[in-house]
PDB file of N, CA, C and O in Angstrom:
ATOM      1  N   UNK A   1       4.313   4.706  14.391  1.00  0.00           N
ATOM      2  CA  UNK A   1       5.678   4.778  14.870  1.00  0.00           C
ATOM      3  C   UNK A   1       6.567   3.800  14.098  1.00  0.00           C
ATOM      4  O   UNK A   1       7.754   4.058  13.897  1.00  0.00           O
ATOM      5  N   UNK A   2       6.078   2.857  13.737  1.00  0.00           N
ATOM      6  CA  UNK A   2       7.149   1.403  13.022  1.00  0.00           C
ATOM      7  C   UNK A   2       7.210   2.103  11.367  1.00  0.00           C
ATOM      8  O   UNK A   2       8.172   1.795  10.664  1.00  0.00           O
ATOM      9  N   UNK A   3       6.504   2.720  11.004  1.00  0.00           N
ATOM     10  CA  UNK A   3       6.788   3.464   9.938  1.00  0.00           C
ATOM     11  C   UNK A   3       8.280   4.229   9.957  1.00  0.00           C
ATOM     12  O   UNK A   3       9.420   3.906   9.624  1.00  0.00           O
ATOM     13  N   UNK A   4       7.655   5.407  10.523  1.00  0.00           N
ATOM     14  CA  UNK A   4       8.838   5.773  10.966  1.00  0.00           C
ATOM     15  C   UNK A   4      10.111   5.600  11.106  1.00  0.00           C
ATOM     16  O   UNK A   4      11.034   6.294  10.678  1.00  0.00           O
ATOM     17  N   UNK A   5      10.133   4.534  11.794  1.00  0.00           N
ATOM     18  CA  UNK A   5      11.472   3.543  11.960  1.00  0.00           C
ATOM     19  C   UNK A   5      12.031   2.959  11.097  1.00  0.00           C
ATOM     20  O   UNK A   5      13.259   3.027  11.042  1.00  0.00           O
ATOM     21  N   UNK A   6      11.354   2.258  10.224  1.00  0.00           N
ATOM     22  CA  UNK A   6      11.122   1.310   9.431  1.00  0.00           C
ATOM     23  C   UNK A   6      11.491   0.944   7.987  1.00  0.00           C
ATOM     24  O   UNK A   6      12.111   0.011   7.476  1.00  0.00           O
ATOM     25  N   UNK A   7      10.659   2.412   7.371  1.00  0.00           N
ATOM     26  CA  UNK A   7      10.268   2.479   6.139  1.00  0.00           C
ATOM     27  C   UNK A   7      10.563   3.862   5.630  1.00  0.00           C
ATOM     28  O   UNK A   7      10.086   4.954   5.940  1.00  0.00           O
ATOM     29  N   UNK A   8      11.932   3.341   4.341  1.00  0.00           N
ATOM     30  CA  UNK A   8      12.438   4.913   3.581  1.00  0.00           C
ATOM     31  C   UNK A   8      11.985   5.415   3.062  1.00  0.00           C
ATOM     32  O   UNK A   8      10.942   4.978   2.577  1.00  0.00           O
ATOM     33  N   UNK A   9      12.319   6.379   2.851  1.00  0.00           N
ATOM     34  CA  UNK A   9      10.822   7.584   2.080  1.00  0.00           C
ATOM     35  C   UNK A   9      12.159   7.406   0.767  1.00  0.00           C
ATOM     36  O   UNK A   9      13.284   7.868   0.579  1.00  0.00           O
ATOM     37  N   UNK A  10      11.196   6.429   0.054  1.00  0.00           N
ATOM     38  CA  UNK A  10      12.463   6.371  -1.037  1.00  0.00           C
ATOM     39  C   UNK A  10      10.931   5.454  -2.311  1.00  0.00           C
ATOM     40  O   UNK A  10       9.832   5.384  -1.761  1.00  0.00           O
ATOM     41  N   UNK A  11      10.979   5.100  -3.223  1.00  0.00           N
ATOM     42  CA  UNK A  11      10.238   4.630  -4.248  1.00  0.00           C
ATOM     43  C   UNK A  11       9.909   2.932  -4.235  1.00  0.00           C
ATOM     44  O   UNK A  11      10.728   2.013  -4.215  1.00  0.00           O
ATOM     45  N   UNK A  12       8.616   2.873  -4.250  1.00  0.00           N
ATOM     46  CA  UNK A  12       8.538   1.464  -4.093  1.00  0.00           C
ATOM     47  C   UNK A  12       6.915   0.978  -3.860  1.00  0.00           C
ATOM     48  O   UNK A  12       5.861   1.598  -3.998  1.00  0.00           O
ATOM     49  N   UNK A  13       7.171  -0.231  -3.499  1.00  0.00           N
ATOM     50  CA  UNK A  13       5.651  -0.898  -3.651  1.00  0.00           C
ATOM     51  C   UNK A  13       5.064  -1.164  -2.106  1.00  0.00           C
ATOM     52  O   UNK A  13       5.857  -1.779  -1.393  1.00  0.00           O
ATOM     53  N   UNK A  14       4.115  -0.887  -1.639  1.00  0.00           N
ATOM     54  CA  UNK A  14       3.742  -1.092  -0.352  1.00  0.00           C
ATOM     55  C   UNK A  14       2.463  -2.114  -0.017  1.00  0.00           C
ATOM     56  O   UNK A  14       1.561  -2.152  -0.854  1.00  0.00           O
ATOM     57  N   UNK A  15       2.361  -2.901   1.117  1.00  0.00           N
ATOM     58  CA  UNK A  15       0.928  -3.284   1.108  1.00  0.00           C
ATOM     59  C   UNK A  15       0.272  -3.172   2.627  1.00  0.00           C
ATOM     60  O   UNK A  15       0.979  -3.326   3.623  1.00  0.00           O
ATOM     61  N   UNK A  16      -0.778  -2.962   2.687  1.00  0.00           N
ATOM     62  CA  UNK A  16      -1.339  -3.169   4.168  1.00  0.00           C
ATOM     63  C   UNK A  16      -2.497  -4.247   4.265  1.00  0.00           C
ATOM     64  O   UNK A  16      -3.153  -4.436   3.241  1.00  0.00           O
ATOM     65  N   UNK A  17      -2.821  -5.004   5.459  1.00  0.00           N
ATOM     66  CA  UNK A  17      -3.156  -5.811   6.209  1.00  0.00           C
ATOM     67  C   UNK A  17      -3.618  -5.762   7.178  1.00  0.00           C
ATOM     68  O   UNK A  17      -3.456  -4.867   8.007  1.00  0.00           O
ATOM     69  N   UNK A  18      -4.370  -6.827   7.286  1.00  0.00           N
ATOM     70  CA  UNK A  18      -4.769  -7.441   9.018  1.00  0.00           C
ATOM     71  C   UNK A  18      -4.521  -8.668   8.623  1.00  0.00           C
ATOM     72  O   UNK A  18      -3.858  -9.062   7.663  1.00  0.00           O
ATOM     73  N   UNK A  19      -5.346  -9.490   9.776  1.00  0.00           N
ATOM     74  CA  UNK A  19      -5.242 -10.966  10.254  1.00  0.00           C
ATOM     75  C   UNK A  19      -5.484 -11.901   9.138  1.00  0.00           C
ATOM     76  O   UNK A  19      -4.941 -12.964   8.836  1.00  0.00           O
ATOM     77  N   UNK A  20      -6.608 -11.108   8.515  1.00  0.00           N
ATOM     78  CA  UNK A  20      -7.752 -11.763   7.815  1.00  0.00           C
ATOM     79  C   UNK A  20      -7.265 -11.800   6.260  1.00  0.00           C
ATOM     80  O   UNK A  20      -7.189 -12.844   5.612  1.00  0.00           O
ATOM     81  N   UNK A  21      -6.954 -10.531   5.770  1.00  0.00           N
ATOM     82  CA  UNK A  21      -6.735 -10.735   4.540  1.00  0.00           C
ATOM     83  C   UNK A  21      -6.012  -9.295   3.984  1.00  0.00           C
ATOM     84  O   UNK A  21      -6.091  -8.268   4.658  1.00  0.00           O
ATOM     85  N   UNK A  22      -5.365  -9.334   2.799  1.00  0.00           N
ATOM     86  CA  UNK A  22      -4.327  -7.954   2.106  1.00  0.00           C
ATOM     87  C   UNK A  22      -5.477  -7.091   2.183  1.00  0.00           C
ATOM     88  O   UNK A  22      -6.606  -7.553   2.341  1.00  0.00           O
ATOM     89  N   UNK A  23      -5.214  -5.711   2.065  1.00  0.00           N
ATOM     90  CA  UNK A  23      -6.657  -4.854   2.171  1.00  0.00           C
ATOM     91  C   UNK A  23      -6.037  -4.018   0.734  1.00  0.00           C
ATOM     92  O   UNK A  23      -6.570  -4.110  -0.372  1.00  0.00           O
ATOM     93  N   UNK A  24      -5.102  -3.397   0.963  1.00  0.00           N
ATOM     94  CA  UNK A  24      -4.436  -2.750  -0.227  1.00  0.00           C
ATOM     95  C   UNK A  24      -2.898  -3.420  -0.668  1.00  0.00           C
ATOM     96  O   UNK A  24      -2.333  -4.297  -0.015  1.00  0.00           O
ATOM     97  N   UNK A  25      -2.217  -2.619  -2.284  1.00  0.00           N
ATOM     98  CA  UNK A  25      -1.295  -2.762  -2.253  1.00  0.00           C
ATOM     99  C   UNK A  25      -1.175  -1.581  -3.550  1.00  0.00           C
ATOM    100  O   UNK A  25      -2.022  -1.445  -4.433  1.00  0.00           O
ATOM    101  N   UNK A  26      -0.206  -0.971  -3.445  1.00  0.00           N
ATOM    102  CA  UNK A  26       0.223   0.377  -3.904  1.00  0.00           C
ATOM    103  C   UNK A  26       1.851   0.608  -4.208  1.00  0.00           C
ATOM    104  O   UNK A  26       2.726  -0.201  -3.900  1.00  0.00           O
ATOM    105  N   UNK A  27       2.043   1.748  -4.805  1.00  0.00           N
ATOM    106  CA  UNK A  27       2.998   1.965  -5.179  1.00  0.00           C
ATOM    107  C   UNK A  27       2.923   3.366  -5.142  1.00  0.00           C
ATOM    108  O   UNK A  27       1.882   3.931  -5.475  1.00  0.00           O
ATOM    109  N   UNK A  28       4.063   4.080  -4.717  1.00  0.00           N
ATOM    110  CA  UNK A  28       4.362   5.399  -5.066  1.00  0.00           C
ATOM    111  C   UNK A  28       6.071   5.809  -4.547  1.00  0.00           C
ATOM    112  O   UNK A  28       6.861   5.078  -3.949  1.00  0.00           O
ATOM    113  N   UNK A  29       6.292   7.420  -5.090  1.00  0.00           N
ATOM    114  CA  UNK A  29       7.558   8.009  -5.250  1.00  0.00           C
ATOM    115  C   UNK A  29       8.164   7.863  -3.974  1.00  0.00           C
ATOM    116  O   UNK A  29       9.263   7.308  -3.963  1.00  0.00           O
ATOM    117  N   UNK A  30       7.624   8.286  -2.777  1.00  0.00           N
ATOM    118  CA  UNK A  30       7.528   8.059  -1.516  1.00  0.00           C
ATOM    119  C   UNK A  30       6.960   7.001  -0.577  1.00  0.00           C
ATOM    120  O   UNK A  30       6.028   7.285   0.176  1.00  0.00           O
ATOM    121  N   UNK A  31       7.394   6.037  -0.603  1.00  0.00           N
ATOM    122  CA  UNK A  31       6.455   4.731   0.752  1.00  0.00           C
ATOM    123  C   UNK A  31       6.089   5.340   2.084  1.00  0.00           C
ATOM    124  O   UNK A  31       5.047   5.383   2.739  1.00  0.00           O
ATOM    125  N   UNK A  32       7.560   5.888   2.286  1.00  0.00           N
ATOM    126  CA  UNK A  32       6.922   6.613   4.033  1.00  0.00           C
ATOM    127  C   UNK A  32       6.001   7.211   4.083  1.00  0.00           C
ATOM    128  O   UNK A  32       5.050   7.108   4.858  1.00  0.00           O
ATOM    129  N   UNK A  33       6.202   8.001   3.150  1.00  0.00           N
ATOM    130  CA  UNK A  33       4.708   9.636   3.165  1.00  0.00           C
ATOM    131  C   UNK A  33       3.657   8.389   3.245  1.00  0.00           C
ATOM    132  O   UNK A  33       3.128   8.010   4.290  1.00  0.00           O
ATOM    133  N   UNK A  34       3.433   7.766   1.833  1.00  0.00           N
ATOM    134  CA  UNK A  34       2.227   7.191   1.289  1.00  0.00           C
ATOM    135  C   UNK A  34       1.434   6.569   2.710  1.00  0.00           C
ATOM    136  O   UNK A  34       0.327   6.904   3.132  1.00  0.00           O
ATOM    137  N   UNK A  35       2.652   5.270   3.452  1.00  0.00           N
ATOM    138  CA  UNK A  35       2.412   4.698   4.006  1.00  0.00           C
ATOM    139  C   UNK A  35       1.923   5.405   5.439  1.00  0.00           C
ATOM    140  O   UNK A  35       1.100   4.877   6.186  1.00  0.00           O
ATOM    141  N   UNK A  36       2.559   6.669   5.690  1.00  0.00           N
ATOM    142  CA  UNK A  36       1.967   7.086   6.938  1.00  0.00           C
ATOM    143  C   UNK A  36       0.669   7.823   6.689  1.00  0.00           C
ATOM    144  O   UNK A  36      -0.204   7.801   7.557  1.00  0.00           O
ATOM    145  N   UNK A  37       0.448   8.633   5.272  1.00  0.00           N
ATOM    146  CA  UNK A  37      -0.735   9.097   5.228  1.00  0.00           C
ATOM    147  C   UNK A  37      -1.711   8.506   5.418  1.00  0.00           C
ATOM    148  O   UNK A  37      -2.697   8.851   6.070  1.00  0.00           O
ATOM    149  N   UNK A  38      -1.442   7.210   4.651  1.00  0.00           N
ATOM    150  CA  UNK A  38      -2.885   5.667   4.981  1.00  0.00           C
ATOM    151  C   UNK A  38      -2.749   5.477   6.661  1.00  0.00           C
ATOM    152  O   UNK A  38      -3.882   5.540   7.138  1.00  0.00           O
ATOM    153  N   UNK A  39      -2.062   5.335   7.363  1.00  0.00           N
ATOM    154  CA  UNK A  39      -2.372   4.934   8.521  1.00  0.00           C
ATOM    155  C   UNK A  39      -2.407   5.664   9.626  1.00  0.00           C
ATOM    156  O   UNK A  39      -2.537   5.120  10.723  1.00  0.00           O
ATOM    157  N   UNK A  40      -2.285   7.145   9.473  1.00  0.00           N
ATOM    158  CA  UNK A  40      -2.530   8.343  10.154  1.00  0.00           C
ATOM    159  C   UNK A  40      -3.708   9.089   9.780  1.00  0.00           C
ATOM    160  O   UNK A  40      -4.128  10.005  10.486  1.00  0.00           O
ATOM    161  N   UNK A  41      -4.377   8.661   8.469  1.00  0.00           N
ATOM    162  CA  UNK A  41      -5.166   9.936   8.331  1.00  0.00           C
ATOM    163  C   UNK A  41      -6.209   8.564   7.419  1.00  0.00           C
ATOM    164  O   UNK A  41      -5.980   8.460   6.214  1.00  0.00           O
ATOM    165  N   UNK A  42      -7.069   7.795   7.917  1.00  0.00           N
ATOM    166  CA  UNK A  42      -7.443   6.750   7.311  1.00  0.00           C
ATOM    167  C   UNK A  42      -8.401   7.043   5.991  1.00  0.00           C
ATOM    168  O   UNK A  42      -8.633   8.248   6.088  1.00  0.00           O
ATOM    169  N   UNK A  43      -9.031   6.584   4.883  1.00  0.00           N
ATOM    170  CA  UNK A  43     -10.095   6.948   4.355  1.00  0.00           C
ATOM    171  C   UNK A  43     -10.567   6.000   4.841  1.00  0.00           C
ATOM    172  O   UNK A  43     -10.008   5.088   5.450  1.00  0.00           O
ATOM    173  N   UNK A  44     -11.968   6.201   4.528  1.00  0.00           N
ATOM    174  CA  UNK A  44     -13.425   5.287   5.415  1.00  0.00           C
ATOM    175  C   UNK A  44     -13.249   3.936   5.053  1.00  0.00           C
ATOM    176  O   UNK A  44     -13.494   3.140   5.960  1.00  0.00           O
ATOM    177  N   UNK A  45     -12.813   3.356   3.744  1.00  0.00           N
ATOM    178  CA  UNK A  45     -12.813   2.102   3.424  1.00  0.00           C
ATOM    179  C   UNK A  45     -11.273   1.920   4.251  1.00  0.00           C
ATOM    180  O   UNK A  45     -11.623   0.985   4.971  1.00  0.00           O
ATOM    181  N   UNK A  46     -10.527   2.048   4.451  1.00  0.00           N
ATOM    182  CA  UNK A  46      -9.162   1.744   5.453  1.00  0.00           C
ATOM    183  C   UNK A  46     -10.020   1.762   7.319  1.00  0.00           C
ATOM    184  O   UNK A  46      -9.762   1.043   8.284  1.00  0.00           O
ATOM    185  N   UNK A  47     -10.743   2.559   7.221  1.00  0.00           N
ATOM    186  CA  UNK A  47     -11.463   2.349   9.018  1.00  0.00           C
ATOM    187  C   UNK A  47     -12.141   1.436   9.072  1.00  0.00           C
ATOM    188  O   UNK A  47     -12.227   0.648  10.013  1.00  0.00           O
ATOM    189  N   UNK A  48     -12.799   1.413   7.922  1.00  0.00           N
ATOM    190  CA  UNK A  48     -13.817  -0.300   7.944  1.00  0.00           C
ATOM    191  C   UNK A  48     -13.185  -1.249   8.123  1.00  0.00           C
ATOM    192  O   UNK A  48     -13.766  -2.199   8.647  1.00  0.00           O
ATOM    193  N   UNK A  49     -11.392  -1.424   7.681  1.00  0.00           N
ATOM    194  CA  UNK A  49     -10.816  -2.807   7.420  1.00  0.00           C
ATOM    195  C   UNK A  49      -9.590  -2.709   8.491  1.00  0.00           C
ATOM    196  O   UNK A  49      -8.752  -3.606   8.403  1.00  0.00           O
ATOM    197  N   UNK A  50      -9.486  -2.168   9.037  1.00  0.00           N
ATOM    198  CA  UNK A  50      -8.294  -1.951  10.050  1.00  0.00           C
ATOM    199  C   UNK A  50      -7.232  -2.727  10.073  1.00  0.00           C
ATOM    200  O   UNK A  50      -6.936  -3.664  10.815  1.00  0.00           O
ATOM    201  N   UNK A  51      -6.473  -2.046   8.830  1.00  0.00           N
ATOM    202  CA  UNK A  51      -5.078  -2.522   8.960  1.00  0.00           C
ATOM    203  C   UNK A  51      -4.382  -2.969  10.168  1.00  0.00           C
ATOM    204  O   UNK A  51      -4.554  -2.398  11.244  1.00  0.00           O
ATOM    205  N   UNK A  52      -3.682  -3.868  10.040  1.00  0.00           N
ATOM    206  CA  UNK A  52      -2.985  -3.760  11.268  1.00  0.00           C
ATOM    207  C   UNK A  52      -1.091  -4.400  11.215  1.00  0.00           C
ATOM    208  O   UNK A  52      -0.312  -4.683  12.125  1.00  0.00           O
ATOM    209  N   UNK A  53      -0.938  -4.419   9.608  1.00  0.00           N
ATOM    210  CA  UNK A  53       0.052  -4.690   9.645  1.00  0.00           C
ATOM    211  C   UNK A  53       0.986  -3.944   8.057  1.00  0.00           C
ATOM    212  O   UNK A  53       0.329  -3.831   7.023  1.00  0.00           O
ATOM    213  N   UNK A  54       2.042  -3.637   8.069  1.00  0.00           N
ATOM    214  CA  UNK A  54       1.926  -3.373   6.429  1.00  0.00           C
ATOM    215  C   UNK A  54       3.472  -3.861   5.715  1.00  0.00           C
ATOM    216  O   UNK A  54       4.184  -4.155   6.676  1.00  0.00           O
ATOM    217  N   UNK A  55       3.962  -3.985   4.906  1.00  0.00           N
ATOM    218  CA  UNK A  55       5.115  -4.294   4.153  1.00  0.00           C
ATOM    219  C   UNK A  55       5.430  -3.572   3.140  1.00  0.00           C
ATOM    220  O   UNK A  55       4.480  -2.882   2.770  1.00  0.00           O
ATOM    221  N   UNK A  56       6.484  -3.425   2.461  1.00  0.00           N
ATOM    222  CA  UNK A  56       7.173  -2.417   1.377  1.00  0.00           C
ATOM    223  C   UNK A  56       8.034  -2.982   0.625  1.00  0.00           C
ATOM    224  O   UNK A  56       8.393  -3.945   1.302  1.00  0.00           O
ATOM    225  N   UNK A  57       8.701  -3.014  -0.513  1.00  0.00           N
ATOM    226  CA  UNK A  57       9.419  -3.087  -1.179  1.00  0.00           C
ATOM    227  C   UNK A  57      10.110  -2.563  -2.450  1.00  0.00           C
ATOM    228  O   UNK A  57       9.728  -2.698  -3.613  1.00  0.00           O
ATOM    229  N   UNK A  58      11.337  -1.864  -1.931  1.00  0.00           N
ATOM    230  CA  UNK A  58      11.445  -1.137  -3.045  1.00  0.00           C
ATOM    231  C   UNK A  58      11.794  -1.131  -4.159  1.00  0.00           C
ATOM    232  O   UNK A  58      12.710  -1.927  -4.365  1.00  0.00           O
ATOM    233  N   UNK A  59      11.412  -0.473  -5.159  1.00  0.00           N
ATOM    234  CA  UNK A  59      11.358  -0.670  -6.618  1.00  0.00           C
ATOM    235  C   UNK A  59      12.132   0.699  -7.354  1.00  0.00           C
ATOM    236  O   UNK A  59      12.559   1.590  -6.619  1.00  0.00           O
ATOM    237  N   UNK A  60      12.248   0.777  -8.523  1.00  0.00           N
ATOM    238  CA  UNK A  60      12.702   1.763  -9.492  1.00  0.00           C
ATOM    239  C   UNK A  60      11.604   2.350  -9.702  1.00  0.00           C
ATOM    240  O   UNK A  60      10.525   1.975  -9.245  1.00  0.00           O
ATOM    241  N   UNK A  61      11.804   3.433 -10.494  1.00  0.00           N
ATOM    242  CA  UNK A  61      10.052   4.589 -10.918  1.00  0.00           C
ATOM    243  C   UNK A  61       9.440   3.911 -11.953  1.00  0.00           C
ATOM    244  O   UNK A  61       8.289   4.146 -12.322  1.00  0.00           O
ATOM    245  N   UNK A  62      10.419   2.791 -12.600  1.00  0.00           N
ATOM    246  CA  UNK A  62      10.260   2.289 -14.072  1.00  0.00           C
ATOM    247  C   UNK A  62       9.272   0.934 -13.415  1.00  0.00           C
ATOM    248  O   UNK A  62       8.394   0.384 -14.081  1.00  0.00           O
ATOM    249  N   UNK A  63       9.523   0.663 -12.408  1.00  0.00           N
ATOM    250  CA  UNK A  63       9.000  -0.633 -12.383  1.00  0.00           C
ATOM    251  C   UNK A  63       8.276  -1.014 -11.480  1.00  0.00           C
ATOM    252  O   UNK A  63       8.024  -2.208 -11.319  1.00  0.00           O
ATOM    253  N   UNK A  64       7.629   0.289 -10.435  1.00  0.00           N
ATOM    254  CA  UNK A  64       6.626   0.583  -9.442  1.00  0.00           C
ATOM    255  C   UNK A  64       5.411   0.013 -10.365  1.00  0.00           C
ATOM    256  O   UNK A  64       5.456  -1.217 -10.364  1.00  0.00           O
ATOM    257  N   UNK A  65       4.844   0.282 -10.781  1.00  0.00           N
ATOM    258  CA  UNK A  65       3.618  -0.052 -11.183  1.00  0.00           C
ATOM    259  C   UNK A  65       3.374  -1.551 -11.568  1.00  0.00           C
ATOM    260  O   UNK A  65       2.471  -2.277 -11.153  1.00  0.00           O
ATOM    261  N   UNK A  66       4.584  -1.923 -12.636  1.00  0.00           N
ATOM    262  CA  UNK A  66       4.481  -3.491 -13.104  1.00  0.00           C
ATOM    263  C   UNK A  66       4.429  -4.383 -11.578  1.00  0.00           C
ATOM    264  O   UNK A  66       3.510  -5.176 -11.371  1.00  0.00           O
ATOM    265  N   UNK A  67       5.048  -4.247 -11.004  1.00  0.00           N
ATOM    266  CA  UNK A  67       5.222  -4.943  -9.517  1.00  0.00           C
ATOM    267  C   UNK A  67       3.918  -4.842  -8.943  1.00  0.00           C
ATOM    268  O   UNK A  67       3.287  -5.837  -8.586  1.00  0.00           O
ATOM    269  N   UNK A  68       3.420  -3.469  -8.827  1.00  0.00           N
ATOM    270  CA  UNK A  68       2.567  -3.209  -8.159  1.00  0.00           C
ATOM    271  C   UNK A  68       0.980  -3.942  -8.866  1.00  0.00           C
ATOM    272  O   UNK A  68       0.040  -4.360  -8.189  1.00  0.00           O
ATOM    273  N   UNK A  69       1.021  -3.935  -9.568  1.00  0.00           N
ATOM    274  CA  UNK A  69      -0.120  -4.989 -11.068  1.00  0.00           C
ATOM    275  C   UNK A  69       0.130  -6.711 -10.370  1.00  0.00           C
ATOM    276  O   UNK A  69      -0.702  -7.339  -9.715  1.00  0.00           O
ATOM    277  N   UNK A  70       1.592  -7.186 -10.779  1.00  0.00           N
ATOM    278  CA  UNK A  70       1.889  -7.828 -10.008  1.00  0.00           C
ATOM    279  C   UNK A  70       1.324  -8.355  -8.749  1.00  0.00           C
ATOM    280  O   UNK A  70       0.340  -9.095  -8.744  1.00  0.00           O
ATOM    281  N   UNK A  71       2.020  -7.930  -7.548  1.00  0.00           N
ATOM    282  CA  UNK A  71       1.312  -7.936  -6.256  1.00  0.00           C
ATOM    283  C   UNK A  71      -0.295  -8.000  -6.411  1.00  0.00           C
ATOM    284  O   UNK A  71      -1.160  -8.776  -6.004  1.00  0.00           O
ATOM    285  N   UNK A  72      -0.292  -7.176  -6.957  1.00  0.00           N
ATOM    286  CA  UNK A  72      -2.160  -6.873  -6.866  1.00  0.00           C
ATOM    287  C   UNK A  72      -2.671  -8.193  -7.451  1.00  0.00           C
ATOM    288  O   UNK A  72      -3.526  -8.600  -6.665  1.00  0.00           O
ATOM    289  N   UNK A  73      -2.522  -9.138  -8.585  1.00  0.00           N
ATOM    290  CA  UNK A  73      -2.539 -10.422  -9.218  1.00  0.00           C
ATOM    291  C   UNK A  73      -2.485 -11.416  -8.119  1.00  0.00           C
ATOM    292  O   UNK A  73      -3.493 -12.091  -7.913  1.00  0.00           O
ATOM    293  N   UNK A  74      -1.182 -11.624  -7.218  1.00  0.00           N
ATOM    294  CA  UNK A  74      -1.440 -12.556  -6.819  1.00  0.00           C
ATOM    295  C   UNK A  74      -2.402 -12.383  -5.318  1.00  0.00           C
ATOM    296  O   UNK A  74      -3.026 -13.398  -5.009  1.00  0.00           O
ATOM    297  N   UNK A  75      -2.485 -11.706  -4.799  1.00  0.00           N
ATOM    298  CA  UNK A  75      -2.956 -11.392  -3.544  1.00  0.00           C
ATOM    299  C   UNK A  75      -4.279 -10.446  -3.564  1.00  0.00           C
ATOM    300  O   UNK A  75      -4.870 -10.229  -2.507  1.00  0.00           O
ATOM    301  N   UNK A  76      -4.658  -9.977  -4.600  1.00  0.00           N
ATOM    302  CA  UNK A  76      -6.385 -10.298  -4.897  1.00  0.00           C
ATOM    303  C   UNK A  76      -6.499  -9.002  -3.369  1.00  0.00           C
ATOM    304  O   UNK A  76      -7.027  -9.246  -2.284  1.00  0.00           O
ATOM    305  N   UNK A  77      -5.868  -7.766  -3.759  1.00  0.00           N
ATOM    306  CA  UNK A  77      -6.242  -7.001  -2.350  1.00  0.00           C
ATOM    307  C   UNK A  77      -7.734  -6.537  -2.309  1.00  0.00           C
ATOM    308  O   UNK A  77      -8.039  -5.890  -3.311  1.00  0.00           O
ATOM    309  N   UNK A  78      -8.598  -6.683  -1.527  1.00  0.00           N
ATOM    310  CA  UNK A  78      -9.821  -6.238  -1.243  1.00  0.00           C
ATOM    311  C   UNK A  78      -9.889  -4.980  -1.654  1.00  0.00           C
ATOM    312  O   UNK A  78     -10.790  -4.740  -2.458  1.00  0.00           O
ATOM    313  N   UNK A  79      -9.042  -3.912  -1.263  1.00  0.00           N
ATOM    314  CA  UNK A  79      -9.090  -2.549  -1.592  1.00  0.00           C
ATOM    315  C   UNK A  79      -9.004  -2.096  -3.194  1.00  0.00           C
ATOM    316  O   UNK A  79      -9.483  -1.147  -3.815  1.00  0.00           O
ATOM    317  N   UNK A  80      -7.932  -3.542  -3.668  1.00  0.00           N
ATOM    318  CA  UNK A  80      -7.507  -2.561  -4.970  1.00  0.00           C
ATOM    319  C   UNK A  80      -8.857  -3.021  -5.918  1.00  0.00           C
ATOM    320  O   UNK A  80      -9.171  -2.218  -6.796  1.00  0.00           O
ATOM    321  N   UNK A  81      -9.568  -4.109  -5.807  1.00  0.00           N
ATOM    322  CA  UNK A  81     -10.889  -4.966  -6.225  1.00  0.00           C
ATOM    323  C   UNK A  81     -11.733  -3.411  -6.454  1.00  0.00           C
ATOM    324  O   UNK A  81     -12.518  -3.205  -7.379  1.00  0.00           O
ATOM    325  N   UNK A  82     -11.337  -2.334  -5.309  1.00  0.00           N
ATOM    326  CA  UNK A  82     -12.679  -1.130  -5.877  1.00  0.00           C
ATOM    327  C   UNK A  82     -11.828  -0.324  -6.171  1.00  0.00           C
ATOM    328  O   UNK A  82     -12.594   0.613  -6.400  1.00  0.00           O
ATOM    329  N   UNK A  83     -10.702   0.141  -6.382  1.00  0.00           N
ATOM    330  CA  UNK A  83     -10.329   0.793  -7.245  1.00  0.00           C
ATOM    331  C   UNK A  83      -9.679   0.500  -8.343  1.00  0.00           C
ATOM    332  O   UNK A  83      -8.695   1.150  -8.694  1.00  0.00           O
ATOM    333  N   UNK A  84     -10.125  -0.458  -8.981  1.00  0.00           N
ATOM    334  CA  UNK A  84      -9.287  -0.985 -10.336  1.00  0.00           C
ATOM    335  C   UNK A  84      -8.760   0.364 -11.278  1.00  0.00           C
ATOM    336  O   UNK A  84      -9.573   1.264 -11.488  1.00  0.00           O
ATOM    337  N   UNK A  85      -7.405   0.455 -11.816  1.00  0.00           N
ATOM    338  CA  UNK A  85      -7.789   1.136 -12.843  1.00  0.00           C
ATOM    339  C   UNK A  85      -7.195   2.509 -12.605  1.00  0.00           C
ATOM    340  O   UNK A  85      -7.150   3.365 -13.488  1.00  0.00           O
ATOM    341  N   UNK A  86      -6.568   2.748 -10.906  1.00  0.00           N
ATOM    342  CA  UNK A  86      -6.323   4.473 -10.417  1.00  0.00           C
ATOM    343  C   UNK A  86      -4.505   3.433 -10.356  1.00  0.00           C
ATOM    344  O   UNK A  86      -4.050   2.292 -10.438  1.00  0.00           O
ATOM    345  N   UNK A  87      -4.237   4.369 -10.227  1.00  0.00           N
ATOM    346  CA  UNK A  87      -2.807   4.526  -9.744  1.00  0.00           C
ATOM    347  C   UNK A  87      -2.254   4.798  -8.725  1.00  0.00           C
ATOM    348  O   UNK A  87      -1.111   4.489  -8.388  1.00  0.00           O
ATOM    349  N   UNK A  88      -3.291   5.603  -7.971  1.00  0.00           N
ATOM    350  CA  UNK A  88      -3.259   5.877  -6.853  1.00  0.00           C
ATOM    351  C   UNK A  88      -4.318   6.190  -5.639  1.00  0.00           C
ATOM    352  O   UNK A  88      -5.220   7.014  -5.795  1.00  0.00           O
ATOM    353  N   UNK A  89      -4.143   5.500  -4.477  1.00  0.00           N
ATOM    354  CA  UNK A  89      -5.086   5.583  -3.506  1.00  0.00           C
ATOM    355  C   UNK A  89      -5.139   6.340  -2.393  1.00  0.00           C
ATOM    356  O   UNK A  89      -4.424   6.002  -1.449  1.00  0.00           O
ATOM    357  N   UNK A  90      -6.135   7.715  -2.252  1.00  0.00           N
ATOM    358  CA  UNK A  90      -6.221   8.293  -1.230  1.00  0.00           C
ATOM    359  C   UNK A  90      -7.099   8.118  -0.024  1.00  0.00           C
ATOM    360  O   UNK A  90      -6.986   8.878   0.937  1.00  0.00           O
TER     361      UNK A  90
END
């Protein structure tokens, strides 16, 4: 629901969370879609780690990814650690 509310279905960098530590951090054309698909429709490594919180920020198409490299650098996300290398996470 805080998605929903929240977060524009517009281009940008996203991350999700719990208590403990970043789990992912991503980028795509759409945040809302992206962001509700991850937390409506989980993959198994997202049920193992149960998000419970997430953030966004939006970016240009040019500069989603550098940010998103970025982010991923300083905050060491658990998730992106096994997918090095994709662009995108389903």
């Amino acid at each position: 629901m805080s998605v929903d509310k929240n977060v524009p279905a517009a281009s940008g960098v996203y991350g999700l969370s719990n208590a403990s530590h970043w789990i992912y951090v991503g980028e795509a054309a759409n945040i809302h879609a992206e962001l509700f698909k991850h937390l409506q429709h989980p993959n198994t490594f997202l049920k193992g780690h149960c998000p419970s919180g997430f953030t966004y920020e939006l970016s240009s198409e040019e500069d989603r990814a550098d940010r998103r490299n970025q982010l991923v650098s300083e905050l060491d996300p658990i998730g992106n650690r096994l997918v090095s290398g994709r662009a995108n996470w389903s």
